[in-house]
N, CA, C and O atoms as a DFTB+ gen file, in Angstrom:
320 C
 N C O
     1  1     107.240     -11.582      75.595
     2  2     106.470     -11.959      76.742
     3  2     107.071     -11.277      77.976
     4  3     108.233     -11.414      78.357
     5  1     106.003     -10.430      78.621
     6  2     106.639     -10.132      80.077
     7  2     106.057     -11.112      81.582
     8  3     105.008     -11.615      81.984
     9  1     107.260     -10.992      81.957
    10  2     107.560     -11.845      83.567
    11  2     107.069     -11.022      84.300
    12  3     106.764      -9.898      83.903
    13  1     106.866     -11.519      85.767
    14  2     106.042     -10.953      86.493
    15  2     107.275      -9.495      87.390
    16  3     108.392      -9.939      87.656
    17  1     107.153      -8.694      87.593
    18  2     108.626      -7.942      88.512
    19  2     108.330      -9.059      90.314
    20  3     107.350      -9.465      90.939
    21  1     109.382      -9.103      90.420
    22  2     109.739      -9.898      91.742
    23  2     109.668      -8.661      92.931
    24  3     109.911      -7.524      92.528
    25  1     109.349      -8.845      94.353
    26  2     109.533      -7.838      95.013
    27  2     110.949      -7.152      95.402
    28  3     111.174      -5.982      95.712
    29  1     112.073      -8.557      95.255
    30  2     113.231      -7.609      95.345
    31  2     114.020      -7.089      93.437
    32  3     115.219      -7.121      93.158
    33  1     113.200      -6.792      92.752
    34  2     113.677      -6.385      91.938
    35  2     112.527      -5.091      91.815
    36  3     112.815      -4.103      91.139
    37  1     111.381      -5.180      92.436
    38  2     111.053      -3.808      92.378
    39  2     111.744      -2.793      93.301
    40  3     111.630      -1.595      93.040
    41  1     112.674      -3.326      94.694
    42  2     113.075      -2.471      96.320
    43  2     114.275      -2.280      95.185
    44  3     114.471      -1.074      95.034
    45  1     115.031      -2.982      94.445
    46  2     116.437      -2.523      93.105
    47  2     115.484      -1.706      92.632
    48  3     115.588      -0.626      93.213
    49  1     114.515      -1.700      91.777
    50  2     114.101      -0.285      90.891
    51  2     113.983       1.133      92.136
    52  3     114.273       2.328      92.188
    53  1     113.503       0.307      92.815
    54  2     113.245       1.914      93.994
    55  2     114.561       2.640      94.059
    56  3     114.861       3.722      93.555
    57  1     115.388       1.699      94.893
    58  2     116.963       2.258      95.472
    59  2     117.389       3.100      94.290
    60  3     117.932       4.199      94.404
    61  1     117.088       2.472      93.090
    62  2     117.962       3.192      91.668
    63  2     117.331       4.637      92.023
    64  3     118.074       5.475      92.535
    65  1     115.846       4.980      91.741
    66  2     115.601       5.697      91.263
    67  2     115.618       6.728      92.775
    68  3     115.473       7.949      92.732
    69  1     115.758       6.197      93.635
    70  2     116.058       7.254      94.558
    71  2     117.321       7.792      94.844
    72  3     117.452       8.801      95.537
    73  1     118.702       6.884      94.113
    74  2     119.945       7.389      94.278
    75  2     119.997       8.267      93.046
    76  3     120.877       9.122      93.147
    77  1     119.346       8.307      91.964
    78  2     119.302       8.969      90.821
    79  2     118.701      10.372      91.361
    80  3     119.306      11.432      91.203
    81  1     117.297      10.259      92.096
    82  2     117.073      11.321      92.690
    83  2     117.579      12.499      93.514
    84  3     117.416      13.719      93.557
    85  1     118.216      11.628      94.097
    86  2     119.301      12.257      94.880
    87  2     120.348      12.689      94.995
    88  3     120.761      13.324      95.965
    89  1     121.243      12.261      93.509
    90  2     121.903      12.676      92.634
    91  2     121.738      13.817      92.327
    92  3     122.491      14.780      92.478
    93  1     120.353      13.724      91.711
    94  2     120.271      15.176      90.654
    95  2     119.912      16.069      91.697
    96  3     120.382      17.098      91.210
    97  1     119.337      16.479      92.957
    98  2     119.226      17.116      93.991
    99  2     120.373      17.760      94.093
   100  3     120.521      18.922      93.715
   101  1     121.607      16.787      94.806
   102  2     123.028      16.978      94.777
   103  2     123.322      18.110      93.715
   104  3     123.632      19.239      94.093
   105  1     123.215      17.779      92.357
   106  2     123.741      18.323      91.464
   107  2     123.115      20.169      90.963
   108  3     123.778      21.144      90.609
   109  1     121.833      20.028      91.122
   110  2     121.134      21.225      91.393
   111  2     121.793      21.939      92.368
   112  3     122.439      22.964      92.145
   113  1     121.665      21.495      93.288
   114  2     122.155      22.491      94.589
   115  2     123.711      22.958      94.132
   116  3     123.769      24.114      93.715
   117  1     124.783      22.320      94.154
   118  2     126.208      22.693      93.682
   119  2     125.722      23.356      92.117
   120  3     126.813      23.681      91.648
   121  1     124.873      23.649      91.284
   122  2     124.919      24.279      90.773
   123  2     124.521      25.975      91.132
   124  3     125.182      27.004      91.000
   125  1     122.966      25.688      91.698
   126  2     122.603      26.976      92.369
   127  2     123.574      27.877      93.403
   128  3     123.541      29.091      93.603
   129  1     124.558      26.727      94.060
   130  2     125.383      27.418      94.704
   131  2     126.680      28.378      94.407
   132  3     127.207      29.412      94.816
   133  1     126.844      27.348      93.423
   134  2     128.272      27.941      92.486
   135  2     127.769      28.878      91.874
   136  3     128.631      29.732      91.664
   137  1     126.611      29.205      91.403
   138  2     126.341      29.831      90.548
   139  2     125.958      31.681      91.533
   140  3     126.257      32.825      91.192
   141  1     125.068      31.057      93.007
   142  2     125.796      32.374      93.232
   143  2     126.136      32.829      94.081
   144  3     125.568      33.645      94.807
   145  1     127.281      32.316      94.157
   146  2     129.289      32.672      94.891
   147  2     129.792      33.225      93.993
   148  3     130.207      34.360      94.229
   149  1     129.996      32.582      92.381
   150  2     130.684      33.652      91.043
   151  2     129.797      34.585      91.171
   152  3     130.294      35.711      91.181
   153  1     128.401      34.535      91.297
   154  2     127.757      36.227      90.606
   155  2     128.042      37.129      92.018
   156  3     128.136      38.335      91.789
   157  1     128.175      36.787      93.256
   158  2     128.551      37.689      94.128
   159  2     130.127      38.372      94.030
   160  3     130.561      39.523      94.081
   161  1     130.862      36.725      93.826
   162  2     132.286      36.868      93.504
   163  2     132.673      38.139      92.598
   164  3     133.664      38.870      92.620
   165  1     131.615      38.129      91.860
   166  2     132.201      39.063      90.113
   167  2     131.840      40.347      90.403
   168  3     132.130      41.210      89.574
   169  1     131.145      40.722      91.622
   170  2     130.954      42.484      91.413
   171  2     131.456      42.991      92.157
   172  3     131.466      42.490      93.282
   173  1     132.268      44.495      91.864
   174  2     133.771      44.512      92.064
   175  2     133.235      45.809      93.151
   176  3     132.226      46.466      92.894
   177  1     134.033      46.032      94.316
   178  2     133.200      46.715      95.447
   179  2     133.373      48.390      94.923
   180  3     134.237      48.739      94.119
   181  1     132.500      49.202      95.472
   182  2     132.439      50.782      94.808
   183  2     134.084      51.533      95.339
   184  3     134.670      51.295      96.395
   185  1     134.453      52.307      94.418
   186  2     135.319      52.521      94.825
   187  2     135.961      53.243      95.926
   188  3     135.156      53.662      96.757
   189  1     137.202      53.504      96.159
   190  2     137.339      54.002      97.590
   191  2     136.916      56.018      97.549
   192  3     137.188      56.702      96.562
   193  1     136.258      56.583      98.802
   194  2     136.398      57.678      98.717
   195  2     137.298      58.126      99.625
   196  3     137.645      57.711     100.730
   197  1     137.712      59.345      98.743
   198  2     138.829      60.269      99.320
   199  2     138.323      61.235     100.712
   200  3     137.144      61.459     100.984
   201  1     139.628      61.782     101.576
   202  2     138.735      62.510     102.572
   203  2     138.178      63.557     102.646
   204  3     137.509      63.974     103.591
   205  1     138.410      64.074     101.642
   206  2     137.774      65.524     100.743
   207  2     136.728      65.344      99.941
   208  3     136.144      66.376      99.609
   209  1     136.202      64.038      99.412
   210  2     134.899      63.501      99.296
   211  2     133.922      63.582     100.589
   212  3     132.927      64.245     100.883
   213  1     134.753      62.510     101.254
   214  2     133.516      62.625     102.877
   215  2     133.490      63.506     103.797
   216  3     132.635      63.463     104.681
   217  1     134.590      64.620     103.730
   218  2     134.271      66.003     104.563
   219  2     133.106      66.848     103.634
   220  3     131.972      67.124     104.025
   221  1     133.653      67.161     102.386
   222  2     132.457      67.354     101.574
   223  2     131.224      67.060     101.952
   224  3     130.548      67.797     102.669
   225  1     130.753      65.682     101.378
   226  2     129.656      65.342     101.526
   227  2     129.146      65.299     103.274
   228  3     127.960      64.996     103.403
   229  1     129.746      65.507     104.312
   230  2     129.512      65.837     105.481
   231  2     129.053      67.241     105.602
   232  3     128.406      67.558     106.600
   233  1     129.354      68.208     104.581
   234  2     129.067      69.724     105.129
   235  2     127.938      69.341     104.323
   236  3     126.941      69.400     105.043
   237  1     127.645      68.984     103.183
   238  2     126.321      69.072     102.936
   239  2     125.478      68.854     103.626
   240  3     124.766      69.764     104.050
   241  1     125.301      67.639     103.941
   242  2     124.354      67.288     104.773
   243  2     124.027      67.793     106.007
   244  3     122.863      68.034     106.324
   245  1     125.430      68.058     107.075
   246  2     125.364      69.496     107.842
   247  2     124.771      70.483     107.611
   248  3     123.941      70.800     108.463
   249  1     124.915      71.340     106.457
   250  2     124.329      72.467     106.236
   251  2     122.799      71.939     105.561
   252  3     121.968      72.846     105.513
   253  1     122.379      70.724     105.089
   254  2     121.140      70.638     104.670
   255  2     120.083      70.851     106.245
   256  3     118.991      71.417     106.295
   257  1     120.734      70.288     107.243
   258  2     119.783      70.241     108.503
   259  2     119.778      71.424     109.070
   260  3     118.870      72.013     109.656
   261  1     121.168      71.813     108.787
   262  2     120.897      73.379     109.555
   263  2     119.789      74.240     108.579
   264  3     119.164      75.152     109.120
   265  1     119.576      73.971     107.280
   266  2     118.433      74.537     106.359
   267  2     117.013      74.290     106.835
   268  3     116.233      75.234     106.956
   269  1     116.580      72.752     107.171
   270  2     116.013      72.473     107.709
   271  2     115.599      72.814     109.012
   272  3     114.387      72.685     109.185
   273  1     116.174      73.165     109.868
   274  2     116.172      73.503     111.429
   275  2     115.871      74.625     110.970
   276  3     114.719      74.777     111.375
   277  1     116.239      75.827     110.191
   278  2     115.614      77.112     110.396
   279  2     114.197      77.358     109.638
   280  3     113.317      78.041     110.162
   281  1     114.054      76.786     108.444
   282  2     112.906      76.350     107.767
   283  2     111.604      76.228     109.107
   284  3     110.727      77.028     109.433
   285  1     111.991      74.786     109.675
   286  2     110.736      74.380     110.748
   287  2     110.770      75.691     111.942
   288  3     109.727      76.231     112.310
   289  1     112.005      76.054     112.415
   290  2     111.380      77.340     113.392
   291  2     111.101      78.570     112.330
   292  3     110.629      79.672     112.607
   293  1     111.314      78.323     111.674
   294  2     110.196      80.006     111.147
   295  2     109.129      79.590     110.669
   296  3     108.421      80.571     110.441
   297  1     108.614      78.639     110.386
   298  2     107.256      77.874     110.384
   299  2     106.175      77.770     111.656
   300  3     104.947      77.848     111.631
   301  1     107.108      77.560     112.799
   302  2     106.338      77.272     113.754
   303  2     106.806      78.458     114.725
   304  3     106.370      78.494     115.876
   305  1     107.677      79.404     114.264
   306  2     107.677      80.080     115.438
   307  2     108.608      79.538     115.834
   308  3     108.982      78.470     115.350
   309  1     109.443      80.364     117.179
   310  2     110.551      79.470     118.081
   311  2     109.908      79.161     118.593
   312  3     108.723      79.390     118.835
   313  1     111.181      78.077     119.067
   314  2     110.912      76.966     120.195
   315  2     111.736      76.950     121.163
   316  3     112.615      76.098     121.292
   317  1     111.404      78.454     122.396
   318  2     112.721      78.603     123.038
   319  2     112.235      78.495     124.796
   320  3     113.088      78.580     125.679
């Protein structure tokens, strides 16, 4: 046989199920979070370049514009 629920035993079912709620909220979030701090944590930064790498790769790109710069004036003619 069921009894009737009382009103303060339904405001107890509420409180439960909203501290339960709020719980698992809690618990989601510290997961999503932890989860990514390690995956940022874990990738390991590119390595260092040398200065004979970045003078290098500086003349390239130097000399790519100076390719460029003569390319567009013999295209268009100077521009003097």
């Amino acid at each position: 046989m069921t009894r009737p629920v009382g009103i303060l035993e339904k405001e107890a079912g509420m409180a439960k199920l909203i501290w339960v709620l709020s719980q698992g909220i809690i618990v989601v979030g510290m997961a999503i979070g932890s989860a990514s701090f390690f995956g940022c944590a874990s990738t390991t930064p590119p390595p260092e370049r040398s200065t004979s790498e970045i003078k290098r790769d500086a003349d390239r790109a130097f000399e790519k514009m100076k390719q460029e710069e003569r390319e567009y004036r013999g295209e268009g003619g100077t521009t003097r």
